[in-house]
N, C-alpha and C positions, 0 to 999 in steps of 0.2 A: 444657455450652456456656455462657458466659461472656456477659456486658452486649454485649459489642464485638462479640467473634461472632454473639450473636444478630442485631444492627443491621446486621453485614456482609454475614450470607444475605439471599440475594437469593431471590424466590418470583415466575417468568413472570404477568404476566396475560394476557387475552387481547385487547390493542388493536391493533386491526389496520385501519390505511387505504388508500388505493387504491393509491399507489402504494409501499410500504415492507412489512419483512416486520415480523414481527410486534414491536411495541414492549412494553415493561413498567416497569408503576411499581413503586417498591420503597421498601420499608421506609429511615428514614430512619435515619442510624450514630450510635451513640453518642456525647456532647458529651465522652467522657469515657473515656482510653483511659492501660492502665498506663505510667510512664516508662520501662519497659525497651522494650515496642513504638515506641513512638516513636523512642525510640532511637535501637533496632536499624533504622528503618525510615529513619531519614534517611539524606543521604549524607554520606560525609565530604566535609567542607568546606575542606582544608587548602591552598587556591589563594592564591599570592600575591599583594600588592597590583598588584605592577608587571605579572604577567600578564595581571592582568583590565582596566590601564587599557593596554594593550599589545592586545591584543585589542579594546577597545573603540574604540581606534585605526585599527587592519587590519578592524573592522568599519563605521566609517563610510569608508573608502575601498575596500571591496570593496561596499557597498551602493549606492556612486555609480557604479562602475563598471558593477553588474548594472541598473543603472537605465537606464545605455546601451545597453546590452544589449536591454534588453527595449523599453525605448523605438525601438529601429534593426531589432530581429528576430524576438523573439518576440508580441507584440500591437502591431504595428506599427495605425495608425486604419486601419479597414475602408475599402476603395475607395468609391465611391458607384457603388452598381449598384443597376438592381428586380431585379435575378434572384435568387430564393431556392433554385434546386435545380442542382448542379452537377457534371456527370456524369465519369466517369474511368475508365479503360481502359487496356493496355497502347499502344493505336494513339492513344488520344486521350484527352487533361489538359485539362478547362478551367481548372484548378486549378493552385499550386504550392506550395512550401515557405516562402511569404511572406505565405502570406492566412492566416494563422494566426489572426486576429482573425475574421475572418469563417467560416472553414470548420475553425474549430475545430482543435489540435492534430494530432489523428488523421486529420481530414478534407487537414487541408494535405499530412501525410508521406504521405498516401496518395496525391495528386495526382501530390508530388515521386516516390515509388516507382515510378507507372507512369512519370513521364518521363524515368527515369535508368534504364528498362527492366528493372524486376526481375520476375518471374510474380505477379502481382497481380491475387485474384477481382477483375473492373467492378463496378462500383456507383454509387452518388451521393448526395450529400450536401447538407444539408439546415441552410442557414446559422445563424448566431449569432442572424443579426440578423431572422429568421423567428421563433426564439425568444422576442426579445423582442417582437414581436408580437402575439403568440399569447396569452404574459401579459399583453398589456394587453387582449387582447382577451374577459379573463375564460375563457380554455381555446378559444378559434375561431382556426382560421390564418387569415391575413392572405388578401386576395382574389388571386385567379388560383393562390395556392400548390400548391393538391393537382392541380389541371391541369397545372402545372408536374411532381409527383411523378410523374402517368402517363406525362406525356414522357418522362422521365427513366427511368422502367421498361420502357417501349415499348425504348429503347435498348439497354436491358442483357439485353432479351430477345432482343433483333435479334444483339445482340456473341454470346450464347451458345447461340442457336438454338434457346432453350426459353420456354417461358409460364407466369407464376405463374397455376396452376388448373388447367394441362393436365393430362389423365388418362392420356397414355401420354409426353410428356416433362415432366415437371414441373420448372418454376422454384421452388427455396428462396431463400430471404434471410436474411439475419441486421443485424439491427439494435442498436446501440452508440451511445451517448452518444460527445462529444467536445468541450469545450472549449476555449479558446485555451490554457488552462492546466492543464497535467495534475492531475486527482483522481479517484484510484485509489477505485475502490468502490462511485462514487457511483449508479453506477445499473446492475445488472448488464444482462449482455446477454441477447437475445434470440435463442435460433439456430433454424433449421427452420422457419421462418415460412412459411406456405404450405399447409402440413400438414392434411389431414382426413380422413375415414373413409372417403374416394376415393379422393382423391390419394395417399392411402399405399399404394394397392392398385398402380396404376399405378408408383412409384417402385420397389414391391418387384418388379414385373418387367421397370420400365428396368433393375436394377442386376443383377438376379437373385439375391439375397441377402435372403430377406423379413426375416430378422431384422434387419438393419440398418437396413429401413426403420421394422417395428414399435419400434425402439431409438429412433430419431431422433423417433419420434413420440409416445413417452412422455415423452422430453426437453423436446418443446415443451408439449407440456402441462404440465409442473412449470414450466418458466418462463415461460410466459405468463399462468396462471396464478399466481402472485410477483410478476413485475415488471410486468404490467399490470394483472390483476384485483387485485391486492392480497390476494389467499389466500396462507395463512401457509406458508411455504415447510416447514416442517416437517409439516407434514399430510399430503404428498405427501412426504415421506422415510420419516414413519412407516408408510404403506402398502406402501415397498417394502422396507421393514427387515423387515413381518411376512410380505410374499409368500417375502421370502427367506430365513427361518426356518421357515415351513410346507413350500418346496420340497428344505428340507436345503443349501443351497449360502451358501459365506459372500462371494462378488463378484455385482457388476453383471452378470460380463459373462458369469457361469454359467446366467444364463436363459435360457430355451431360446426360441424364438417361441413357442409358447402361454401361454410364463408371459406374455412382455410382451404378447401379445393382451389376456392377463386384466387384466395391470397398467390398459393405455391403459383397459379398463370400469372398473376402480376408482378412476381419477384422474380421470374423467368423473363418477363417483360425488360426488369429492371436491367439485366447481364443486357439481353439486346441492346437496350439503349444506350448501354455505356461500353459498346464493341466489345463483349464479353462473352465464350462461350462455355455452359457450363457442362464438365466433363461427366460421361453418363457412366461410364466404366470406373467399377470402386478401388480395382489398385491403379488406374491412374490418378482419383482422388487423393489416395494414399501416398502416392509417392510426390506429388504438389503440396500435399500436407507437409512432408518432410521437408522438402525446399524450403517451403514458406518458413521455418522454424528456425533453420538453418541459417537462412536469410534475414530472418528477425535479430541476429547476434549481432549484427552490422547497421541497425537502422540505426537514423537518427537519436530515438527515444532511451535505446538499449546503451550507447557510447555516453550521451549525457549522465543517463540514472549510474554507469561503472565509473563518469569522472567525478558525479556529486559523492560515492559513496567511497571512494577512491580503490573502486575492485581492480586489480591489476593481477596476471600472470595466466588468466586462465584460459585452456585452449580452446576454447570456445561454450552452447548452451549443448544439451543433450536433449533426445525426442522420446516422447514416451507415448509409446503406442498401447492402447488400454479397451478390452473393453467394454462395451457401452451398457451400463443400467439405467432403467429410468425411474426417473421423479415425476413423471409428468403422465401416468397409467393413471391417475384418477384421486382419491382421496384418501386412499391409505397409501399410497407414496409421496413424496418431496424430497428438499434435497435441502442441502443446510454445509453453513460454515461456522467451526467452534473453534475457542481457544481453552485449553484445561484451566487456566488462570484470567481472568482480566490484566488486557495486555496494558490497561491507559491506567491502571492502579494498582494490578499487582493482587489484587485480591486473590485468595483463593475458593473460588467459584469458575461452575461452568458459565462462560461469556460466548455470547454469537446469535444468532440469527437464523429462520430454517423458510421455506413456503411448499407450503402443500399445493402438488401438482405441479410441479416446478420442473425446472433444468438448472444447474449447477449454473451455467453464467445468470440468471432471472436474479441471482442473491448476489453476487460480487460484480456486475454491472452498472448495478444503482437506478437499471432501468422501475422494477416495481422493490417496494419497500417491505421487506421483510417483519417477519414476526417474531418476538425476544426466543431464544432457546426453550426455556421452561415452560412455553407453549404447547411445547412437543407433547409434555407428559400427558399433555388434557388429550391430544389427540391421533396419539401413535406410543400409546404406557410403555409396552413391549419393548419397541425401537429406541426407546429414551432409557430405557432401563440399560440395555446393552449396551449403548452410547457412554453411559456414565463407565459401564464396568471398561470402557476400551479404554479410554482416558487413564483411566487409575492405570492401567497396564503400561499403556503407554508411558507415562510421567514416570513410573519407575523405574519402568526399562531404558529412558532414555536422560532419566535424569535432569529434565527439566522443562519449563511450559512450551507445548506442542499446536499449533495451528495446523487445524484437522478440517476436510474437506467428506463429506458423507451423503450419501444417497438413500434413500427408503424405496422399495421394489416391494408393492403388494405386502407392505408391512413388514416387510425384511431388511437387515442393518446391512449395508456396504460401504465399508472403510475405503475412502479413495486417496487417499495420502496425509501424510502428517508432515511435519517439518518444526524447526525450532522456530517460533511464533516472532513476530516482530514487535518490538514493544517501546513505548516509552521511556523517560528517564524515570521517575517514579514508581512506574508498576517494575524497571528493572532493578531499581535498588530494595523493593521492596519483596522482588520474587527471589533474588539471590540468599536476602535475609530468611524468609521465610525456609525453602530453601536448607540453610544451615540448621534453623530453629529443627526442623522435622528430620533433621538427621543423613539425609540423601547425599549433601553434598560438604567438601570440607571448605572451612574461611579463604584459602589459597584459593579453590578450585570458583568460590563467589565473587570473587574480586575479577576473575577472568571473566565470567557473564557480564561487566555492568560495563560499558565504554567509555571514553573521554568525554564522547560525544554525550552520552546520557549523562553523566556527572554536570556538565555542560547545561543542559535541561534545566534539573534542580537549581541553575542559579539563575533562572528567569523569573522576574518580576510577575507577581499575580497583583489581582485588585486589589485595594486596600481596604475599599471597604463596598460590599456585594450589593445593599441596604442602600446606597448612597445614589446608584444606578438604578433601581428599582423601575423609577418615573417614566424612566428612557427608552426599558426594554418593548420591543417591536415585536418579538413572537420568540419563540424556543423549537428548538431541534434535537435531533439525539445526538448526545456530548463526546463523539468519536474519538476524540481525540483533546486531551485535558492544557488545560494552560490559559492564560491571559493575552489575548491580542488588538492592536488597535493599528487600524491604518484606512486609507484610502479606498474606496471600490473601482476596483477594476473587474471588466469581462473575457478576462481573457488569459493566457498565458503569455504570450507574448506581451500584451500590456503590463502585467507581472514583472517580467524583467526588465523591460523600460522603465518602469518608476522605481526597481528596486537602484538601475543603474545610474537615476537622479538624487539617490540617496532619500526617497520614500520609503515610508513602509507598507506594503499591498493588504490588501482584503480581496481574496479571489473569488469570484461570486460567481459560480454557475446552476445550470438546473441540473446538470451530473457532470461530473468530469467522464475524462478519458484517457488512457496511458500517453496521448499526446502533451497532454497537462501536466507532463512532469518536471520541466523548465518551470513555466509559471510557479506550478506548486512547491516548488525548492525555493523560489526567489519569493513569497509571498513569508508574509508574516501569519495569516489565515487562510482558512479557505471555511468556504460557506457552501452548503449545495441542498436545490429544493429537494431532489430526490436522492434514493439510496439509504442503507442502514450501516449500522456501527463495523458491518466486515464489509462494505462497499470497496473499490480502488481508491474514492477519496481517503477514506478511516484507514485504509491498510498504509499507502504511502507517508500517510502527513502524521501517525503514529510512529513509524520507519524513522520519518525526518526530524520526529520533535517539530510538528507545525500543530498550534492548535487549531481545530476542525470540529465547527459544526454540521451533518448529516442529515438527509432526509425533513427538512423545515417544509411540511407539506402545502404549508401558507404562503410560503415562498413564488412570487409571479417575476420570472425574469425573463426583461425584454432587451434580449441585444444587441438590436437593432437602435434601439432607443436610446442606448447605453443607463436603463434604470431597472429597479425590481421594485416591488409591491410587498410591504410585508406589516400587518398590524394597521390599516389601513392607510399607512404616508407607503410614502413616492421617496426613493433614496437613488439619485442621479451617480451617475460616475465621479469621481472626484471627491466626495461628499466622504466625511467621518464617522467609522463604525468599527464596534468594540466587538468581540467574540468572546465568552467564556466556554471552552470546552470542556469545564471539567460540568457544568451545568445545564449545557445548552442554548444558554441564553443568547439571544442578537441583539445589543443594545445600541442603538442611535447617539454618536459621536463618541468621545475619547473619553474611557471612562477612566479616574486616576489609579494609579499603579504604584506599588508599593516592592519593595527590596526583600528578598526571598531570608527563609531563614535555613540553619542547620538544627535541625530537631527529628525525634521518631527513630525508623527506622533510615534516613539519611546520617542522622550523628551516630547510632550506630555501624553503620559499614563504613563512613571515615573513620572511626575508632580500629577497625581490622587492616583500613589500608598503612594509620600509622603505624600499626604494627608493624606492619610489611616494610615500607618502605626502609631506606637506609641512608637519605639524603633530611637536614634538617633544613624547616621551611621558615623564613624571616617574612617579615612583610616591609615594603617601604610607605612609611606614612609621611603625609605633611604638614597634617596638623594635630593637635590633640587628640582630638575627636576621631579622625581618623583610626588612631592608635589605639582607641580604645576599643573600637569598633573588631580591631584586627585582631589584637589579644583574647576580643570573647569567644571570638569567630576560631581558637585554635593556634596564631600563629605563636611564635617561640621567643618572638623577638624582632626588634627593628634592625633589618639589611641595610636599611638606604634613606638618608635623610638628605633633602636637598633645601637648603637655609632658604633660598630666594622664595621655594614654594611655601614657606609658614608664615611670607607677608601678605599670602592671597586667604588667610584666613577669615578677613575680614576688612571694609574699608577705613577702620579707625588704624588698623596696624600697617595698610599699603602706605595712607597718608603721613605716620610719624615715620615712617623709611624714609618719603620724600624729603622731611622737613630737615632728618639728618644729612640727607645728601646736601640737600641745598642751602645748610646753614653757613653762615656768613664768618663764623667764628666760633671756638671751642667753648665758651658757655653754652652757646644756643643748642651743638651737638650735644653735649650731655645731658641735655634738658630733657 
């Protein structure tokens, strides 16, 4: 193993703070790396002038437009209210699709869900501006707030005729971060809140299914445990990785109730050994819950993901207190995450992922791999039928493609939140068009959906030719996230940003990510992961960032430690050369060549609306012929900017007779 590879393995330590899973420092990458890797690791660059001042055109008038946008609808100024807790029901919204600023994204589409009457667990919700509060107040809520939270619980108890703590009905909850502005990752959730060495006795003979209560109550302890005590969430996988190789069975949902009896004492085990005590009283739960949420606005992961995306002004996240349905009652329940559109193309199809017997993180963890949506139909008709008709609802009423979270409860549909979906540059220029095509939305109001950033997107080089690669390919994944990438393997996040800060391009290669992977995953060029599916946190971020991402490659064997994985039966070390197509899936072995994007479909159609719009006229500066021509077909209007000296790097027969006139001896020679 090589200078470069040694600097690129990555080796865990063990830093771990209150509220994030476990962080590590790493070894710093070599200043010094061969010119074939660099290479092969860059991208081709073969973009015309005229397109990129063409583009930087349609991106200062699609950035003014999304400024209206967000200025009119999305963080519109918080109302002046004292009320920090804000309750919501099918019967009763205090809330709606406008307080976005204050009740946080999630919290406002929740409002708006119950009052366009879709099946929506009550709950309430716990504002922005509580948030910022709280941080000034050094980690204390604000006065009257947790008075306010009992009220707000007293209600949702009253709506569902059960009590958080009671021993023969018991109230669960589930608590989620939510800002004005969606950021996927930032703080996973919490589900089964409520839970203790009583209350599970009582739930497993309201349901009459004790394994599903012992199931639910393992769940909360690995996540409460992570997202609130700050225990490394791996501790509690490695416990049930070795329960489930002692008991012979290779799923979760193989345990029987005595194993997960044994589990909950081993995960109890776990708090001990790492001086942790876990609290048995549910609104002390509750109100650590909120902390933890609070405190999530401030971590590490959260300040990065608002400076890559450059979120600025807002007072903080909001908590959304909700409660709990389950996915995990047997085989006519699961839980699933859908987009009305495909987010990586734009299509109009339902797109997502569902698992029967589930819990809502089991599908956006990446820990077990989900099942395509349209699986549903075969095995829950009823709940899929519904599903379809809420979509159509949704997209209308909200005007546009919606990232939907949903539960099945004994064959019954529960809407747990919607939101405007994160998408692509393609499936955005492609959902905006559509979009207009079907009458929903006007050319003005499409040009505000599609960002600089996405436009951006569209002019990244894909393969040139798919055929040519064929020989190379090592295995296939599901194609989370579409585009052409080629760069280096690294393990790590950290290593990520070392080679990107060497002027490498990364290939992120792990067995799942984790919201701490969000550094890495911004400075990578790919990311690769053995486990997880197309709504995983790798598929949701690296679709977010415009990173193409391959998902769930089950052939995938990566060893850390080793700094190598396993894929199609070779050995691919750190350092070593590898291609990702996500709009395919494919993993190909080394640089596969790359070719210059074009303007065509529906891309030259939505530039065609932006020139409408705009009111600046766009030149391109060329410097050579070819250039020019290049820029002309591409759209531009004319040549801005010609620089003489640059039309003698056309070629070396033209560098050479420049020299020969400089250095001629006398006035024949020069005109020669």
């Amino acid at each position: 193993m090589g200078v470069l590879a040694m600097n690129l393995l990555v080796t865990p330590s063990a830093t771990v703070s209150r509220n994030r899973r476990t962080t590590a420092s790493r070894a710093s990458a070599s200043n010094h790396a061969p010119k074939s890797i660099a290479k092969h690791a860059s991208r081709a660059s073969g973009f015309s002038n005229s397109i990129q001042q063409k583009v930087k055109s349609a991106k200062g008038k699609v950035q003014e437009g999304r400024q209206r946008l967000i200025t009119t609808a999305t963080v519109t100024e918080a109302p002046a209210t004292t009320k920090s807790v804000y309750f919501f029901s099918k019967d009763e919204s205090m809330g709606d699709a406008s307080m976005k600023q204050l009740l946080g994204g999630k919290g406002a589409n929740l409002a708006e869900m119950c009052k366009i009457g879709l099946s929506t667990p009550p709950g309430m919700t716990l504002t922005t501006e509580s948030c910022r509060v709280y941080n000034e107040n050094g980690g204390e809520l604000g006065a009257g707030v947790w008075e306010e939270v009992l009220e707000g619980l007293s209600k949702i108890e009253a709506t569902m005729g059960q009590k958080l703590g009671d021993l023969e009905n018991p109230l669960l909850l589930s608590v989620r971060s939510g800002a004005a502005i969606s950021m996927p990752g930032m703080m996973d959730t919490v589900l089964n809140l409520g839970l203790n060495d009583d209350v599970v006795k009582g739930l497993a003979a309201k349901s009459g299914n004790e394994r599903f209560a012992y199931d639910s109550y393992r769940r909360f302890l690995d996540m409460f445990g992570c997202v609130v005590m700050g225990i490394d969430h791996e501790l509690f996988e490695h416990e049930i990785t070795q329960l489930k190789k002692a008991k012979g069975v290779m799923n979760d949902n193989d345990l029987t109730v005595e194993d997960l009896k044994e589990l909950v004492e081993i995960y109890k085990g776990v708090y001990q050994k790492e001086g942790k005590s876990f609290p048995l009283d549910p609104l002390e739960q509750m109100k650590l819950g909120i902390f933890a949420v609070f405190d999530s606005w401030m971590s590490d992961r959260a300040i990065l993901y608002r400076e890559v995306e450059n979120i600025k002004g807002l007072a903080g996240t909001a908590v959304n207190i909700q409660t709990m349905v389950f996915g995990n009652m047997g085989n006519t329940s699961g839980t699933g995450v859908c987009f009305t559109r495909n987010p990586s193309t734009g299509e109009n199809k339902l797109y997502g992922e569902y698992l029967i017997n589930a819990q809502g993180e089991d599908v956006v963890a990446g820990i077990r791999t989900p099942e395509p949506i349209e699986e549903l139909k075969n095995n829950l008709p009823e709940a899929y039928a519904e599903l379809i008709e809420n979509t159509h609802i949704l997209e209308k009423h909200y005007k546009d493609m919606q990232d939907i979270e949903f539960t099945v409860q004994d064959g019954k549909l529960f809407m747990l939140q919607c939101r405007s979906g994160k998408r692509t540059g393609p499936g955005a220029v492609r959902i905006a068009v559509e979009l207009v095509k079907e009458g929903m939305v006007s050319k003005d109001t499409a040009i505000t959906m599609v960002s600089a950033e996405h436009l951006d997107q569209l002019l990244h080089p894909q393969f040139k030719d798919e055929e040519a690669y064929k020989p190379n390919v090592l295995g296939e994944g599901l194609p989370a996230s579409p585009g052409a990438a080629v760069g280096v393997v690294v393990f790590s996040g950290e290593a990520a940003v070392q080679a990107k800060a060497q002027g490498l391009k990364a290939i992120l290669v792990r067995t799942e990510t984790s919201p701490e992977d969000v550094g890495g995953m911004n400075a990578s060029e790919g990311i690769l992961t053995a486990r997880g599916g197309m709504t995983s946190h790798a598929a949701v971020v690296a679709r977010g960032w415009g990173k193409t991402c391959v998902s769930g490659c089950q052939e995938l064997s990566v060893n850390d430690e080793a700094g190598t994985f396993t894929l199609g039966g070779k050995t691919v070390s750190v350092g070593d050369t590898i291609s990702l197509n996500g709009t395919t899936g494919e993993v190909i072995l080394g640089a596969a060549e790359l070719a210059p994007p074009q303007i065509a479909g529906d891309f030259g159609e939505f530039m065609s609306w932006v020139d409408e719009a705009r009111d600046i006229k766009v030149l391109t500066n060329a410097d050579t012929p070819e250039d020019a021509a290049v820029a002309r077909a591409n759209g531009a209007e004319g040549i801005g900017l010609v620089r003489s000296e640059h039309m003698f790097f056309g070629s070396d027969e033209r560098l050479r007779a420049v020299r020969k006139m400089i250095m001629a001896g006398d006035k024949k020679t020069r005109e020669e």
